[in-house]
Every structure is written in C-alpha cells, then in structure tokens.
LUMGUFI-787280 format. One record per atom (N, C-alpha, C, O): residue in three letters; y negated, x negated, z negated. Coordinates in steps of 0.1 Angstrom, whole numbers, padded with zeros to 4 digits, always signed. Example, Ala and Ser with C-alpha at 12.3 -4.5 7.8 and 13.67 -1.06 7.14 Angstrom:
ala+0057-0132-0078 ala+0045-0123-0078 ala+0033-0132-0078 ala+0033-0142-0085 ser+0022-0128-0071 ser+0011-0137-0071 ser+0000-0129-0079 ser-0011-0134-0080 
This chain:
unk-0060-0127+0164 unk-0046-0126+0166 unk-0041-0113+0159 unk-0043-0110+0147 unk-0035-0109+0166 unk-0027-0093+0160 unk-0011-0095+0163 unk-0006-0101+0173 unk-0003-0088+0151 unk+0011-0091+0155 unk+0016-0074+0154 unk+0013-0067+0144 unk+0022-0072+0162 unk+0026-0058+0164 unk+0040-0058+0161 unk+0046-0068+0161 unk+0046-0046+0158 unk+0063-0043+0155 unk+0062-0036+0168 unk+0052-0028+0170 unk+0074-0039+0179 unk+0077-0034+0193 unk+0091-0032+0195 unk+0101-0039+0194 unk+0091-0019+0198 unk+0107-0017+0203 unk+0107-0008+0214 unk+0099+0001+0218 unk+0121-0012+0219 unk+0122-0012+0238 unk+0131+0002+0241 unk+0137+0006+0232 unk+0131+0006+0251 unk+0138+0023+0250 unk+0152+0022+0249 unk+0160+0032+0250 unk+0156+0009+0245 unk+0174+0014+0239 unk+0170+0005+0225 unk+0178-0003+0220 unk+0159+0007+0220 unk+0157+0007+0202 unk+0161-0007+0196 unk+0166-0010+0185 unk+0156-0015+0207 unk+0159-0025+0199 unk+0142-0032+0195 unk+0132-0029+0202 unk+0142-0040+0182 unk+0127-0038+0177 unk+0126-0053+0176 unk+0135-0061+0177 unk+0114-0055+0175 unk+0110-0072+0178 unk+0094-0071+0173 unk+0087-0062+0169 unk+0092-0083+0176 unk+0076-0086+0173 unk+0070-0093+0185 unk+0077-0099+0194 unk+0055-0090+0184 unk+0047-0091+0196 unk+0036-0099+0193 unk+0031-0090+0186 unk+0028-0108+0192 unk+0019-0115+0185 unk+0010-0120+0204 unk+0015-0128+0212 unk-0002-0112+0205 unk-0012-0109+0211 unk-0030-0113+0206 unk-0034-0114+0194 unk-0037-0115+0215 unk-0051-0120+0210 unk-0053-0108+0201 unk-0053-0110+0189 unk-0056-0090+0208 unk-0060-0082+0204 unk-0054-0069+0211 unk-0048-0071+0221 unk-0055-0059+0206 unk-0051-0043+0213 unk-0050-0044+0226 unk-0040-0043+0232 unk-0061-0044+0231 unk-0064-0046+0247 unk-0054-0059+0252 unk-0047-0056+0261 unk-0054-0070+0248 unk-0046-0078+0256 unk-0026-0072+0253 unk-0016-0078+0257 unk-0026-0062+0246 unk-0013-0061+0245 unk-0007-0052+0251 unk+0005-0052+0253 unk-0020-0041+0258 unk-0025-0026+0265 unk-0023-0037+0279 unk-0012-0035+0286 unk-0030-0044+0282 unk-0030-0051+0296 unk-0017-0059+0299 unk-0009-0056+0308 unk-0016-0066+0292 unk+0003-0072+0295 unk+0011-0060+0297 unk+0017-0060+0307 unk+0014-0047+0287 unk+0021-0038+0287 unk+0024-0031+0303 unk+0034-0032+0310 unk+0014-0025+0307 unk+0007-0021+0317 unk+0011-0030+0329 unk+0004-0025+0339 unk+0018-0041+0334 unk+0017-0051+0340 unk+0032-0054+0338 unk+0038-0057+0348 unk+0040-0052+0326 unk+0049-0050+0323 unk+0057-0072+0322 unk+0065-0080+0326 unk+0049-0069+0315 unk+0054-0087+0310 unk+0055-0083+0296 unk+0064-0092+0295 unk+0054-0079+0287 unk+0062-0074+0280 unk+0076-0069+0278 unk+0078-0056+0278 unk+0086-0078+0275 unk+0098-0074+0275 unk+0109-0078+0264 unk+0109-0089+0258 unk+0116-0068+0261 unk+0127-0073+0249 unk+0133-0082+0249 unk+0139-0083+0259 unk+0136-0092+0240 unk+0137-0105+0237 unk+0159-0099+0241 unk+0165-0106+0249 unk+0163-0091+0236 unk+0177-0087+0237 unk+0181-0082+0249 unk+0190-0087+0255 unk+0175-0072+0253 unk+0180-0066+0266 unk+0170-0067+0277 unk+0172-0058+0285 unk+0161-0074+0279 unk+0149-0077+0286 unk+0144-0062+0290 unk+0137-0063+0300 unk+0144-0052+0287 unk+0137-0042+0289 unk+0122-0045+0292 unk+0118-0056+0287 unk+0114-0036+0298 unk+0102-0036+0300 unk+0090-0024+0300 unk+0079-0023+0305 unk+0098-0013+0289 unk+0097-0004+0285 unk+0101-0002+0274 unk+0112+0000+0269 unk+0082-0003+0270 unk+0080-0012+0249 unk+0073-0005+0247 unk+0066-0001+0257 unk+0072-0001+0239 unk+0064+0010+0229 unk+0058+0002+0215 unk+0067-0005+0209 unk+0046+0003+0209 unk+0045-0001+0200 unk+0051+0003+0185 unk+0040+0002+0179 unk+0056+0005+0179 unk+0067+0009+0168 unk+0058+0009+0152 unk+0056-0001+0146 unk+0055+0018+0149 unk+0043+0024+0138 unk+0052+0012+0126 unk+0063+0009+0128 unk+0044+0008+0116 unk+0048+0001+0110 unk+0042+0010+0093 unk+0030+0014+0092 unk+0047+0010+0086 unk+0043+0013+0072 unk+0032+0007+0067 unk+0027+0012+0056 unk+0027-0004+0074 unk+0009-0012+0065 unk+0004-0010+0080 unk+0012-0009+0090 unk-0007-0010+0080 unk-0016-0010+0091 unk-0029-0019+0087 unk-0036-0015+0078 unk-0030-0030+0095 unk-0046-0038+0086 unk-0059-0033+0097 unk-0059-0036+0109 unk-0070-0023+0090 unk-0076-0022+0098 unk-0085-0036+0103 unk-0086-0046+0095 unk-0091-0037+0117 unk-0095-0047+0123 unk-0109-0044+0128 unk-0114-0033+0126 unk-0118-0056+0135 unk-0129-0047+0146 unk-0124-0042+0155 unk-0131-0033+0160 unk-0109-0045+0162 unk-0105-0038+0171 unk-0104-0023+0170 unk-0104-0017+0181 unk-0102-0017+0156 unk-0097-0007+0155 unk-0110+0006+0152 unk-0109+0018+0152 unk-0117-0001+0150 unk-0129+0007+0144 unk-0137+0021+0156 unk-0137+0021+0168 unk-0141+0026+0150 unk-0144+0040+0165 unk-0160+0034+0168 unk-0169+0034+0159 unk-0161+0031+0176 unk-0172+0027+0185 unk-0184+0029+0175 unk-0181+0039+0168 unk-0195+0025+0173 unk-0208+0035+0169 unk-0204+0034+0152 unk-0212+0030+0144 unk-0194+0038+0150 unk-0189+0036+0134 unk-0194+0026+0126 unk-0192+0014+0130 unk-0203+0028+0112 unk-0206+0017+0107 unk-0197+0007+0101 unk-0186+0012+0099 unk-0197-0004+0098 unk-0187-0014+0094 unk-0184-0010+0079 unk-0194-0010+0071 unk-0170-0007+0076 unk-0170-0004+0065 unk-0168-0018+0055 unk-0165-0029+0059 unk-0170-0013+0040 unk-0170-0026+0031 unk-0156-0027+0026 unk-0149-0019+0021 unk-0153-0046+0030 unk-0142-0049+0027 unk-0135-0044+0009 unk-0140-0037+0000 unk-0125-0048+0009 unk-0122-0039-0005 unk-0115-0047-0011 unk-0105-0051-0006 unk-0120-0051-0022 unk-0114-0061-0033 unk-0105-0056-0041 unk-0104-0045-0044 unk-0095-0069-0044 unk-0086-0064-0048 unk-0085-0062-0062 unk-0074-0061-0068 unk-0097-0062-0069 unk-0099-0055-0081 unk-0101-0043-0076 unk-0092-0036-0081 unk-0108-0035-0067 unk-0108-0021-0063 unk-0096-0017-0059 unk-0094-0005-0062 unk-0085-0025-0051 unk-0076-0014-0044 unk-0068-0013-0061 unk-0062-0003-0064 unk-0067-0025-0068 unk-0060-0018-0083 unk-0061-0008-0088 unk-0052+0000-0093 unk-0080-0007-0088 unk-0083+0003-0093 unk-0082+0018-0088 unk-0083+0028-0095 unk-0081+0017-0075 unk-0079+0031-0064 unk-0064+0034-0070 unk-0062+0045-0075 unk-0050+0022-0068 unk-0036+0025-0068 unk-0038+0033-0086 unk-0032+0043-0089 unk-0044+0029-0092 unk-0040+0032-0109 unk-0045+0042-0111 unk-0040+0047-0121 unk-0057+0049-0104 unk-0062+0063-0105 unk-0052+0073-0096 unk-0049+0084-0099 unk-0046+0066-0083 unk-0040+0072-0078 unk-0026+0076-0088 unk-0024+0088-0090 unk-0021+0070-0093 unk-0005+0072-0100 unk-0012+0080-0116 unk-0004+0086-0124 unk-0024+0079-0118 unk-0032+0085-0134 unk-0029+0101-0125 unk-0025+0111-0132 unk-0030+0102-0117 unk-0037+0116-0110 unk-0024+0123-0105 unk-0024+0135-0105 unk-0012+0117-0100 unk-0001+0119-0088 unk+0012+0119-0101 unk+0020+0128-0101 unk+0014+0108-0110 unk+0022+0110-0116 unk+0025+0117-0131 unk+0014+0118-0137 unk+0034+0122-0139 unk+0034+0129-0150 unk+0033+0114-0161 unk+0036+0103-0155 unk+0031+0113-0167 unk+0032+0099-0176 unk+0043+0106-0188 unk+0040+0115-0197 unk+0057+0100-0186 unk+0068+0106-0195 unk+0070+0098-0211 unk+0077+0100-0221 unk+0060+0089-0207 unk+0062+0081-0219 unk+0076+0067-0219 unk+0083+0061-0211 unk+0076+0067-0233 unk+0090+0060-0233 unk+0101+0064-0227 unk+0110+0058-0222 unk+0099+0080-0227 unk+0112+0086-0224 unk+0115+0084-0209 unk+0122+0093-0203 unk+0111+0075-0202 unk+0111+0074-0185 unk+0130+0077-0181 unk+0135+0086-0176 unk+0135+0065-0187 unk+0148+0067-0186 unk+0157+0081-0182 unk+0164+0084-0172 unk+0153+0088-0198 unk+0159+0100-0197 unk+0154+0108-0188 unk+0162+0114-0180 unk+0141+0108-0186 unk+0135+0121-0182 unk+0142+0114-0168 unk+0147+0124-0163 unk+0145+0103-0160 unk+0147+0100-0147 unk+0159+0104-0147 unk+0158+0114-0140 unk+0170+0103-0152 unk+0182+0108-0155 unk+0185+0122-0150 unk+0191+0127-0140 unk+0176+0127-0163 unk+0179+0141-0154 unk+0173+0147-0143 unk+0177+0158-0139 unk+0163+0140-0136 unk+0157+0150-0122 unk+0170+0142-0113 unk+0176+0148-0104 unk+0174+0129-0119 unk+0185+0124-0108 unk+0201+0132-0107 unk+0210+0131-0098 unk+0200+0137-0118 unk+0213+0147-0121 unk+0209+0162-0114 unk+0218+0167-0108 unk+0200+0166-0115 unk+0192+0180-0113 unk+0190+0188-0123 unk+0188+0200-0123 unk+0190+0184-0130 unk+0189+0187-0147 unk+0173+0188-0150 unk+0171+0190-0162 unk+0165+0188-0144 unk+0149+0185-0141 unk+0146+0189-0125 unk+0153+0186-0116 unk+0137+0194-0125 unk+0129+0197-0113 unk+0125+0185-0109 unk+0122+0177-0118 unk+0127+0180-0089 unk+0120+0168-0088 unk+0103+0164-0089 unk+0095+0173-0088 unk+0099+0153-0090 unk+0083+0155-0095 unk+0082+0141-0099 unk+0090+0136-0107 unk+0072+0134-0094 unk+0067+0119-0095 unk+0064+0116-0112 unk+0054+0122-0118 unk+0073+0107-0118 unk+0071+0103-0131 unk+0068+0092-0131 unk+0070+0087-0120 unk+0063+0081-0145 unk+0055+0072-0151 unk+0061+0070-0167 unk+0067+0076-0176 unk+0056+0059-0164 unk+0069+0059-0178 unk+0072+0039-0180 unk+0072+0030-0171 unk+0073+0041-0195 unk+0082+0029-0195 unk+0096+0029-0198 unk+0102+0040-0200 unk+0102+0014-0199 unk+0114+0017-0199 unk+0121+0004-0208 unk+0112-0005-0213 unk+0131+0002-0210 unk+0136-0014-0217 unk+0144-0019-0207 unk+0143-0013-0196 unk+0150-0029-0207 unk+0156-0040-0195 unk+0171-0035-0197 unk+0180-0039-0189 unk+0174-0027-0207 unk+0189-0023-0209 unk+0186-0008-0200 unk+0193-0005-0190 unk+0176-0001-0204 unk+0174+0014-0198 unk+0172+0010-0184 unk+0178+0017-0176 unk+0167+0001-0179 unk+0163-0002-0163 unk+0181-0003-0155 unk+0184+0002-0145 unk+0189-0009-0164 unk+0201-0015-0159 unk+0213-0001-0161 unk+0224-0001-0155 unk+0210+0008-0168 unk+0216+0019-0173 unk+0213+0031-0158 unk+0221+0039-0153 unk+0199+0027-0155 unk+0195+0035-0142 unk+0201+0031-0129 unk+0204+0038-0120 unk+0202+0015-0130 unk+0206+0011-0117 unk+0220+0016-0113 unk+0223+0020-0102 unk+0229+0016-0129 unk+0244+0018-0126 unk+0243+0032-0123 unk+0251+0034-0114 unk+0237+0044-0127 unk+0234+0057-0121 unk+0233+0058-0109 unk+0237+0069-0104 unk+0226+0043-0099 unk+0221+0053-0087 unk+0209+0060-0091 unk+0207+0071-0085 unk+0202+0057-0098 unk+0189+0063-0096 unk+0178+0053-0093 unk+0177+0042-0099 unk+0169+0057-0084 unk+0164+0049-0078 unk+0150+0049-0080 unk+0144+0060-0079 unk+0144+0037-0082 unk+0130+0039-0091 unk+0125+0025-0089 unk+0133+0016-0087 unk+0109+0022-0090 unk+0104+0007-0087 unk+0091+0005-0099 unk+0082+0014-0102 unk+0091-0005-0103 unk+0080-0008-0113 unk+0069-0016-0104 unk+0070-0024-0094 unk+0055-0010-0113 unk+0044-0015-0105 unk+0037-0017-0117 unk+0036-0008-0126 unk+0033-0029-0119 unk+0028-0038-0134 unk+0013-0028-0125 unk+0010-0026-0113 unk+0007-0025-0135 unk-0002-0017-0135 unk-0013-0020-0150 unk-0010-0016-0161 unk-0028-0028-0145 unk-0032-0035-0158 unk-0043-0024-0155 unk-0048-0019-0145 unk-0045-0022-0176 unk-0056-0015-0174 unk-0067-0015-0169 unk-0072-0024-0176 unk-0079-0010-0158 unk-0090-0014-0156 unk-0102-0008-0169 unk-0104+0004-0172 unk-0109-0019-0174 unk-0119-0017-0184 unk-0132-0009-0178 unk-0139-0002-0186 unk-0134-0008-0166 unk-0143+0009-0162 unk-0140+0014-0148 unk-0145+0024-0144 
C-alpha cells in the first residue's frame, strides 16, 4: 500500500492511498482518479517533503540497498549538523539574535540555549527548532 499527496489543476490537495505506483499510473490514465472537492480529473501527484523509498521505486537491475537503522540515520543527521553547522556554544541565543537583526551574516548555527533564552527568541520572531541530538560513542 502507498499513500500519495494529490492535487487537482485548480490546487486543491488530498490523499490517494493505492496498492502501488503502477496502480495509481493506471487509474490516473483512465481518469478515476478525481478530487474529492471539485471532482476534477486532472491530478497530478504533489512532491511531498519525506519520500519512503520502496521496491517500487528502485531502478531495475539495482542491488537492494540495506535498510538503515535508526541508530545510523542518528548517526548520519549528527555528522550532518557536526559538518553543516557553526557550533556557537552557549552563546546560541545571542549569536541568533543577531543574524535575525542582520547584525551577523546568515549561516546555519548550533548551540544551546535556557528555556528563558528559547522564550526571549520566540518573542523576537526568530525562528529556530531543537533536535535532542545524543552523542554517538563511535
């Protein structure tokens, strides 16, 4: 079962819940596929921000890659943000402050913060998200 995000050519978006690709390609095509709001029958699949890869998805011939635990994707996200972001220290607050003022060049920071500095940011309008990030031991 695959569930797709679908929206119809006057933009209205919905969900589609299908066996697989091909059966959503063959309904489409056939045009039984239609918007739940304006019955349109011209749907487009609507790119979604996560993508789970599937066997559907894989290129022909391609070996099966190995599933990924979620001790590894920790470990991938935490080398990713070691590598992508500046680590400001305590000073997260301030240093956010000022790229949000322009008082700083923009540029991906790391940092902690206190629960008063978090609430100090929010009333700013500056806009920022925490990712509990545990250290991995290798």
């Amino acid at each position: 079962m695959i569930i797709f995000d679908l929206k119809c050519e006057n933009g209205h978006k919905f969900e589609g819940w299908f066996k697989d690709s091909q059966a959503f390609n063959e309904q489409n095509e056939q045009r039984l596929v239609s918007c739940p709001v304006c019955s349109s029958s011209a749907v487009h699949i609507n790119p979604s921000s996560m993508t789970i890869m599937g066997k559907d998805s894989r290129v022909a011939g391609k070996a099966k890659e190995k599933e990924l635990s979620p001790a590894k994707a920790l470990q991938l996200l935490h080398n990713y943000i070691d590598k992508n972001f500046d680590d400001v220290g305590n000073k997260f607050a301030e240093v956010a402050l000022k790229i949000h003022c322009g008082e700083e060049e923009k540029r991906n920071i790391r940092g902690i913060t206190t629960s008063q500095e978090e609430e100090s940011l929010k009333e700013e309008g500056v806009q920022f998200f925490k990712i509990p990030l545990p250290k991995m031991n290798s």
